[in-house]
N, C-alpha and C positions, 0 to 999 in steps of 0.2 A: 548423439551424445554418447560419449564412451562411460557403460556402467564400470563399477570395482566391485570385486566378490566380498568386501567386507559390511556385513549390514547384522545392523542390531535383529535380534529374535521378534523385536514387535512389527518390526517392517516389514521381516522377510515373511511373519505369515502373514500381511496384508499383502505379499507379491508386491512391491512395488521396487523397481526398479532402481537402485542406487546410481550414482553420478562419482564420475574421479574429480578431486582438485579442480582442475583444470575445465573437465567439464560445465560444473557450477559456475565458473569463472567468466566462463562464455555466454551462460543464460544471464548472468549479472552485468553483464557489458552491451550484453545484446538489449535491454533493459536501461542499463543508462545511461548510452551512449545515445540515442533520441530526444531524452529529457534533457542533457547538457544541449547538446547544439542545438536543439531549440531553442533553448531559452537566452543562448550565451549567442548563435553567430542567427539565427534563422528572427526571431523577434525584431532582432533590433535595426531587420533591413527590413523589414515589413512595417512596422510600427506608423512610419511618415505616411502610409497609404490608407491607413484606418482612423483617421481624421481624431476626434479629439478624443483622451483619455488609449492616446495608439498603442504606448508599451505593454500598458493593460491589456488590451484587446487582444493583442499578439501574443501575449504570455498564454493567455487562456484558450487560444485558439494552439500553438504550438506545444504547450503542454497534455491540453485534452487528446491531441493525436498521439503524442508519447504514452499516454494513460490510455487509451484504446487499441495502442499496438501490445503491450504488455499481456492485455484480456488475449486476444488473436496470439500472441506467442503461447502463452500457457496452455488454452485449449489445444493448439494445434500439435503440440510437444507430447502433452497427454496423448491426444489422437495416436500420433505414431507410434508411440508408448503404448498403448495398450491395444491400438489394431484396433476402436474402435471410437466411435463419438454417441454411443450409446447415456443416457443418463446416468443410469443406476451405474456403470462402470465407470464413465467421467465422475461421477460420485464420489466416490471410495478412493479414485485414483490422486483426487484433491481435497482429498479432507474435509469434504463438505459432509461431515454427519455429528449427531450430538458429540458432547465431549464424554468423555470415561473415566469412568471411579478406574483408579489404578491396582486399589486393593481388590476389589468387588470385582470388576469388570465391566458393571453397571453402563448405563448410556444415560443421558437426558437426566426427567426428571428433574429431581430439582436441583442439580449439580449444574444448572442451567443458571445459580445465582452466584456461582462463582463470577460471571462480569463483571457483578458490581464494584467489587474492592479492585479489578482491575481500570474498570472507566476511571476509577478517582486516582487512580495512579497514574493512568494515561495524561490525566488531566494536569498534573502535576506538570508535566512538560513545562507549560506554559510560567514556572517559575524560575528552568532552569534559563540564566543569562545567554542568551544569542549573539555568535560575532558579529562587527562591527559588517553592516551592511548598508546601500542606497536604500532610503526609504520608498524611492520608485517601483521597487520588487518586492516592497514588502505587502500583502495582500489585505492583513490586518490595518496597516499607516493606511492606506490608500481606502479603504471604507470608513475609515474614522476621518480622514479629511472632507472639507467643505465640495470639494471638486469630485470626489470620489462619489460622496452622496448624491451631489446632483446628479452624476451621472447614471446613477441607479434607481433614482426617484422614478419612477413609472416602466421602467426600460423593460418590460419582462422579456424580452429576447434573449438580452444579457442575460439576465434572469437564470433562464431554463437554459443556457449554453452553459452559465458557471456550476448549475447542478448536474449536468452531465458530468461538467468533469470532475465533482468532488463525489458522482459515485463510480465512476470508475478508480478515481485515489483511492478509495476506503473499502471497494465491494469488488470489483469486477476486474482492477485495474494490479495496486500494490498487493492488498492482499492474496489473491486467490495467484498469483506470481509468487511469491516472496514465501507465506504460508501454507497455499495451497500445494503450490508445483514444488517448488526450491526443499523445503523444510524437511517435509518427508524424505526426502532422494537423499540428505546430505547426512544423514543418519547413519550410512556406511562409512565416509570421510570424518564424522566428527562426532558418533555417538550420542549417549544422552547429553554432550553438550554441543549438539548439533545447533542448538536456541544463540549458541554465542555467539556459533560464528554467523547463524544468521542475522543475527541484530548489527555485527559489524560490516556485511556487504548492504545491508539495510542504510545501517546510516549512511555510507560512503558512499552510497547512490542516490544521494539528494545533492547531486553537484548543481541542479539546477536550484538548491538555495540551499547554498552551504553553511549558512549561518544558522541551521536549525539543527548542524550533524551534532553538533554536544548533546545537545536534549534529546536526539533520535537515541544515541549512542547509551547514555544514561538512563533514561524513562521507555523508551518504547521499546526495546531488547527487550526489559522484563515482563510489559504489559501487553506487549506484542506477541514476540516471538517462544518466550518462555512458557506463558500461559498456553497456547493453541501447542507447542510438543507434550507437555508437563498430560494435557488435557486429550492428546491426540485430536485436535477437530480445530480444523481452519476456521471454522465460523464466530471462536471466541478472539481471533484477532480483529475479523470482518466487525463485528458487532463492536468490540471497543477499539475501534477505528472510527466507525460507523458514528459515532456520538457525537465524534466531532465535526461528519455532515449534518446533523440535526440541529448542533449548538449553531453553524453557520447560517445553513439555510433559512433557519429563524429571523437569525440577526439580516441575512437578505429580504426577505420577504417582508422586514416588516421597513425596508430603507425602497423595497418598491413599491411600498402603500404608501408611503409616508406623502 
């Protein structure tokens, strides 16, 4: 990836690497171009061969690989990025440390409870209206229907495949891509409103369920992208991301006890 020499003071004494336009542009494509044609050409020729509840199956089978190549890009970018796959440098290289008082300098602590007002605005999403879509793709209609539940009623195979792939969405996969790699680097290109235009390649890369870009675009920018630069530390997006693998998992877990 080609860096630009322009980068804010707080990046360039973390050394991290800046990215041009174009650069960014590339990790954002490379990222979701996987997650469309799975979901839009690769699904729905699989689907007939995975017997009943097939679009499902395929969705979450062809998404989980788009959300596990994300993890494998990011590490790997890092890697050559910094010459190393050491922890403590893949560390720091993606944001993986407490967040920071801006005044103070502070780390952790209790500046640890800034998530909360961000989960309940995350949470909010879920009011803003969603375009017009098949209720077949939609993951919420399809566990609240009769056919849905059955098919999850004891299934834990399904189970523990659907949980992989919503923590690679929320921990290993969006985030630590999007927050961890992207966010920092974009910081030369877009400044302290590097959060903006992360939230808008953010939204626009949910082609694999376009009907949620409003809400990404509105609520998760802020609660996302905003908070983890505002806070310097990827793990305030992971974690109020993260709530709503918790909110899910629950409502799974208890449709395969049920």
């Amino acid at each position: 990836m080609t860096p630009t020499n322009g980068m804010t003071n707080a990046t360039a004494a973390e050394n991290i690497t800046q990215l041009s336009p174009a650069a960014i542009i590339g990790v954002w494509a490379a990222a979701t171009a996987p997650m469309g044609i799975g979901a839009w050409v690769i699904a729905p020729q699989i689907k007939d061969s995975l017997g009943d509840q097939g679009l499902l199956k395929a969705l979450v089978i062809t998404l989980t690989a788009g959300l596990v190549w994300q993890f494998v890009l990011a590490v790997t970018l890092v890697a050559i990025e910094q010459r190393s796959a050491r922890w403590s440098t893949v560390r720091e290289a993606l944001w993986l440390r407490a967040p920071r008082n801006a005044k103070t300098g502070r780390r952790g602590g209790r500046l640890w409870w800034i998530v909360v007002p961000f989960v309940f605005l995350f949470a909010a999403g879920e009011m803003v209206p969603s375009l017009p879509h098949p209720d077949a793709r939609d993951f919420g209609v399809i566990i609240e229907s009769d056919a849905g539940q059955a098919f999850l009623s004891g299934n834990w195979k399904w189970f523990v495949i659907v949980m992989v792939m919503f923590i690679f969405n929320t921990m290993l996969g969006e985030e630590l891509l999007f927050r961890g790699y992207l966010l920092p680097r974009m910081e030369g290109a877009f400044g302290d409103k590097a959060w903006v235009a992360n939230g808008v390649l953010f939204g626009l890369y949910h082609v694999h369920v376009p009907w949620v870009i409003p809400a990404v675009l509105l609520i998760d920018t802020f609660a996302l992208a905003y908070s983890s630069q505002r806070y310097r530390s990827a793990w305030i997006g992971i974690i109020v991301h993260s709530a709503q693998t918790l909110v899910l998992g629950g409502l799974l877990l208890a449709l395969v006890l049920k």
